[in-house]
Backbone as a ProteinNet text record, in pm:
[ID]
protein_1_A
[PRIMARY]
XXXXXXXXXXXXXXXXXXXXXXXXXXXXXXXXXXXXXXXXXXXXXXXXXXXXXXXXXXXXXXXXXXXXXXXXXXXXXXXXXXXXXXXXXXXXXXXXXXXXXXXXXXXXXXXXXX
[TERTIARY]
84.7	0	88.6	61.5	118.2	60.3	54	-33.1	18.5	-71.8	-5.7	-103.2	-193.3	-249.2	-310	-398.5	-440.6	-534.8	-656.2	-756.4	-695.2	-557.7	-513.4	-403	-478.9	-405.9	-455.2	-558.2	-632.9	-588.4	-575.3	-537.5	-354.2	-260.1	-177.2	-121.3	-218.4	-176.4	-220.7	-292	-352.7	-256.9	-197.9	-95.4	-14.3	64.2	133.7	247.7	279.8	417.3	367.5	385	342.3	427.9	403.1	495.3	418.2	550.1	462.5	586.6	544	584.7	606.6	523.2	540.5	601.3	712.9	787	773.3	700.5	712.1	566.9	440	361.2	410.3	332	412.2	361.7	215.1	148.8	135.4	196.6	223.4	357.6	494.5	611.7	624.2	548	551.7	500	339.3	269.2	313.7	441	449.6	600.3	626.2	745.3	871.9	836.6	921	857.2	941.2	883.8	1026.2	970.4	1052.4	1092.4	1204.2	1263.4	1308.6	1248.2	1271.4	1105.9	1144.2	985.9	949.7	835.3	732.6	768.9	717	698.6	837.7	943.9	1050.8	1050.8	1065.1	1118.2	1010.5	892.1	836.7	875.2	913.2	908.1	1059.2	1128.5	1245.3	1242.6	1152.1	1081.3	1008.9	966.2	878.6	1001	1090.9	1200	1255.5	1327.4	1427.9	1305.8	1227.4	1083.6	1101.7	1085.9	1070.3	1205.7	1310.1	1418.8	1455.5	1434.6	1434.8	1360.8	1220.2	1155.4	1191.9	1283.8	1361.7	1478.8	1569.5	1661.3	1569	1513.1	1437.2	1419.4	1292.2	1285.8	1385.4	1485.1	1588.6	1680.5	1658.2	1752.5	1619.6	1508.3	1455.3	1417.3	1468.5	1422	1590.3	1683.5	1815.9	1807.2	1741.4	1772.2	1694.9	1576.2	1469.1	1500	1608.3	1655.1	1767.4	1837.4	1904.7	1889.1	1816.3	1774	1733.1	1605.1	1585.3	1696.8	1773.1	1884.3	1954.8	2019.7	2125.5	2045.4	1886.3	1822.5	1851.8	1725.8	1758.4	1874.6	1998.9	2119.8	2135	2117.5	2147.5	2042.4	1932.4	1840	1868.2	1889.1	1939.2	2109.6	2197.9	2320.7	2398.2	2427.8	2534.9	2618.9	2561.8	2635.3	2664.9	2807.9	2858	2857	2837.9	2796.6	2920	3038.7	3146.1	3150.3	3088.9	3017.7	2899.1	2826.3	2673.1	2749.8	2875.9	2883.5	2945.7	3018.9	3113.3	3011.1	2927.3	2842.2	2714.4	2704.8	2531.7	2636.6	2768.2	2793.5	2841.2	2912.9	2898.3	2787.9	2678.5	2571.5	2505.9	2548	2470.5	2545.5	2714.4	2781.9	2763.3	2797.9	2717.6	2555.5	2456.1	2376.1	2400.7	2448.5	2520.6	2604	2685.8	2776.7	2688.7	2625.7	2533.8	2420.1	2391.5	2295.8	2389.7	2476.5	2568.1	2623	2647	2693.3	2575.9	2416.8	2346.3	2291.6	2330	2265	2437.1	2524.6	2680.7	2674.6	2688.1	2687.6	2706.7	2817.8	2821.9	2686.6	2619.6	2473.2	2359.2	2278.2	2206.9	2053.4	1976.2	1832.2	1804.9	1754.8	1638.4	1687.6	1793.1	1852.4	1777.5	1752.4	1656.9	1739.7
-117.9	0	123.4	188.3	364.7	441.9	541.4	638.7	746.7	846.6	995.4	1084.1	1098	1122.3	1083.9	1119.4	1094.5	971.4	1006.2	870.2	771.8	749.7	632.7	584.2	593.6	558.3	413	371.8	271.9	204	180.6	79	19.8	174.3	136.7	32.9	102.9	-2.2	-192.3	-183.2	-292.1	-384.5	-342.7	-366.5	-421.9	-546.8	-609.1	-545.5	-436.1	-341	-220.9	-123.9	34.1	126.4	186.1	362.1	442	565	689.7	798.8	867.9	966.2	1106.9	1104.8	1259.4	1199.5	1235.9	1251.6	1408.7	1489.8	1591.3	1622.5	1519.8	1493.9	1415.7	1450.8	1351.7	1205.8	1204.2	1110.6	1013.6	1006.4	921.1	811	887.7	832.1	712.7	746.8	661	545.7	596.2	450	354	395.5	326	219	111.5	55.4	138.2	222.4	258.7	392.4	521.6	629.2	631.7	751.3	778.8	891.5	933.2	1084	1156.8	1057.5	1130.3	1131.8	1231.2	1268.3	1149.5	1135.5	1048.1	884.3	774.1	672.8	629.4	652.8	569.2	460.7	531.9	384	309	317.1	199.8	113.5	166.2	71.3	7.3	27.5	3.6	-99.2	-71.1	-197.6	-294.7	-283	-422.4	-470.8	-455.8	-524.6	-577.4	-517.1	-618	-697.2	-661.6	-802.9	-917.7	-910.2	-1008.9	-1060.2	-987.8	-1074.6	-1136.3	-1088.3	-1164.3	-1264.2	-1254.1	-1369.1	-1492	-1481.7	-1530.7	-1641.4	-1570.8	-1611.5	-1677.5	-1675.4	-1715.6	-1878.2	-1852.6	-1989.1	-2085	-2018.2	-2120.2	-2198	-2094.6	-2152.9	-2255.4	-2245.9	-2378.1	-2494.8	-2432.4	-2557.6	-2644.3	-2545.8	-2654.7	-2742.8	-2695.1	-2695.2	-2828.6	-2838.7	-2956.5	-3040	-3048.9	-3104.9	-3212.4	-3145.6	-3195.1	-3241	-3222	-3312.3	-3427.4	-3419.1	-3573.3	-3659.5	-3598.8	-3709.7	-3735	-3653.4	-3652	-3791.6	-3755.9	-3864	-3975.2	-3960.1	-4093.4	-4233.9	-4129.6	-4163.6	-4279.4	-4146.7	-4206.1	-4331.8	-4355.8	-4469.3	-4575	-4539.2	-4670.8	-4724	-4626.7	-4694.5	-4647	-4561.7	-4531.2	-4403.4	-4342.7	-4222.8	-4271.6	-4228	-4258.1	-4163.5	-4130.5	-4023.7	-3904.8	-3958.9	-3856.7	-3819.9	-3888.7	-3810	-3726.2	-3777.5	-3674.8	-3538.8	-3538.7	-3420.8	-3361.1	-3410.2	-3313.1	-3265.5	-3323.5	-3306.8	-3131.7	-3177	-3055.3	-2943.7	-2893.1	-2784.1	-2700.1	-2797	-2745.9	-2718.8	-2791.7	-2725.9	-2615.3	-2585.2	-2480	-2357.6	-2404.5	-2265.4	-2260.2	-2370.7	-2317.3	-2214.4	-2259.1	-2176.7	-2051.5	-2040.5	-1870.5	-1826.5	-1864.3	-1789.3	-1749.5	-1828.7	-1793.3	-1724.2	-1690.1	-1577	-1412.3	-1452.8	-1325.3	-1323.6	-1389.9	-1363	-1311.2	-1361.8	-1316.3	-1194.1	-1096.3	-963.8	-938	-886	-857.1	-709.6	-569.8	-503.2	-447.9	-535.6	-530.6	-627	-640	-754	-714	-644.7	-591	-682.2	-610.2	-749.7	-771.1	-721.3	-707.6	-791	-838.3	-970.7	-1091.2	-1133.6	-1274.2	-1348.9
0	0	0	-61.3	-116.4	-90.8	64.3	54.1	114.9	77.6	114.2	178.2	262.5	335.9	445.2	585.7	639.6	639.8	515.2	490.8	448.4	409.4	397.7	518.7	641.3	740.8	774.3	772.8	832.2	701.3	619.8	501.5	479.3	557.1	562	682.4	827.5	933.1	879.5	801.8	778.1	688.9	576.7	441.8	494.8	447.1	466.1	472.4	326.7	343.2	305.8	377.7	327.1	309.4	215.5	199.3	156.7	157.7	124.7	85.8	10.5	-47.6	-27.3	155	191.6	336.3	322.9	469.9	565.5	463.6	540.9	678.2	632.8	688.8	840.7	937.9	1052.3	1011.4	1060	1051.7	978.3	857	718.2	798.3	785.4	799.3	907.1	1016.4	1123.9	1171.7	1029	1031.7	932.7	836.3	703.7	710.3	646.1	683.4	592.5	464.4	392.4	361.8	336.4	277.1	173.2	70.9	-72.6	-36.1	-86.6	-72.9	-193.3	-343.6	-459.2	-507.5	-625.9	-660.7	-780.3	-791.6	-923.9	-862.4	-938.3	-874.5	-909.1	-973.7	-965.7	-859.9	-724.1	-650.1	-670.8	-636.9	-654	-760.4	-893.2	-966.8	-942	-887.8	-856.6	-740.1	-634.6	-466.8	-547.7	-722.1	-755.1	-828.1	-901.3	-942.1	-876.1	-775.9	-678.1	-607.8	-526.6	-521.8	-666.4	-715.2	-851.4	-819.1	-822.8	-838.4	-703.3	-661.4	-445.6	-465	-518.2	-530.8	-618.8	-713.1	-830.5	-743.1	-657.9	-646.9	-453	-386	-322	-329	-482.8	-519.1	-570.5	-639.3	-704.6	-546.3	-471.9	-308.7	-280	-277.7	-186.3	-312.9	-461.8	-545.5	-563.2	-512.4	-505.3	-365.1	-250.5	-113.2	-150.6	-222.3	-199.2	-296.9	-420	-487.5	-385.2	-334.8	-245.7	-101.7	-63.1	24	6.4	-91.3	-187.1	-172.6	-257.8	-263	-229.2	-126.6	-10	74.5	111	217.4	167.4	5.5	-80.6	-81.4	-84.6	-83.3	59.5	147.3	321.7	313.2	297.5	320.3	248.9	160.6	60.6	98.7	217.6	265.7	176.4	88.8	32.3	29.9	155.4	225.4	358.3	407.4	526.1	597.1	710.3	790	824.1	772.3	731.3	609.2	499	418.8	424.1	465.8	498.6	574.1	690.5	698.5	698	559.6	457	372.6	298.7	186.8	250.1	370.9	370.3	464	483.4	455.3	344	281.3	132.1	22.5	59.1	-35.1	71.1	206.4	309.6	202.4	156.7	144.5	-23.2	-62.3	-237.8	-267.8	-143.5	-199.3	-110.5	-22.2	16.2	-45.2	-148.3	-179.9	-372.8	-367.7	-483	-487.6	-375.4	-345.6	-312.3	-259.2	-245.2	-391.7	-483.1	-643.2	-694.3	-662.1	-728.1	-659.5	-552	-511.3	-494.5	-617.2	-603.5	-649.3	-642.7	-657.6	-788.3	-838.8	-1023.3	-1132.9	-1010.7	-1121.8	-1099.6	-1233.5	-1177.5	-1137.9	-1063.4	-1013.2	-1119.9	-1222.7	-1317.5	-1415.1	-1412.9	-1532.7	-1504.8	-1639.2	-1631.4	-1649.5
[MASK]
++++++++++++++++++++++++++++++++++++++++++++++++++++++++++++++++++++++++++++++++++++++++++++++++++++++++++++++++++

């Protein structure tokens, strides 16, 4: 929710995430989780890109995380992981998908790449 006056107070306490565009109002800034400090909607459209791409790189972490577990378990039940393997194996995929989430929010990349 995006609002900039008073009557949109009761809609912002309610909104999952709110801003607003007049910081110079008291009553806006304090009820909202984010306010803007440049003019026209830029940021917003700028808070739905990196959203999309947060949400992007989000899912690819719990569709590797659940790829691997499968078969990491798979593996263990069927006896062909040894438990000094199992825990060599699940800190290295803890740090492959951290270090691939920090490659993918790296200051030289921008969100909005598909």
């Amino acid at each position: 929710m995006i609002g900039d006056g008073i009557n949109d107070g009761p809609a912002v306490e309610r909104a999952f995430c709110s801003a607003t565009p007049t910081i110079d109002r008291p009553f806006m800034p304090s009820r909202t989780d984010a306010w803007f400090v440049t003019a026209g909607l830029r940021p917003v459209r700028l808070a739905l890109i990196a959203a999309t791409a947060l949400t992007r790189i989000n899912r690819r972490n719990l569709t590797v995380a659940t790829v691997y577990n499968v078969g990491t378990v798979s593996l263990a039940f069927a006896g062909l992981m040894s438990p000094l393997l199992c825990a060599v194996v699940m800190p290295i995929s803890s740090l492959s998908i951290l270090l691939a989430t920090i490659a993918s929010l790296s200051p030289g990349r921008p969100l909005w790449r598909s």
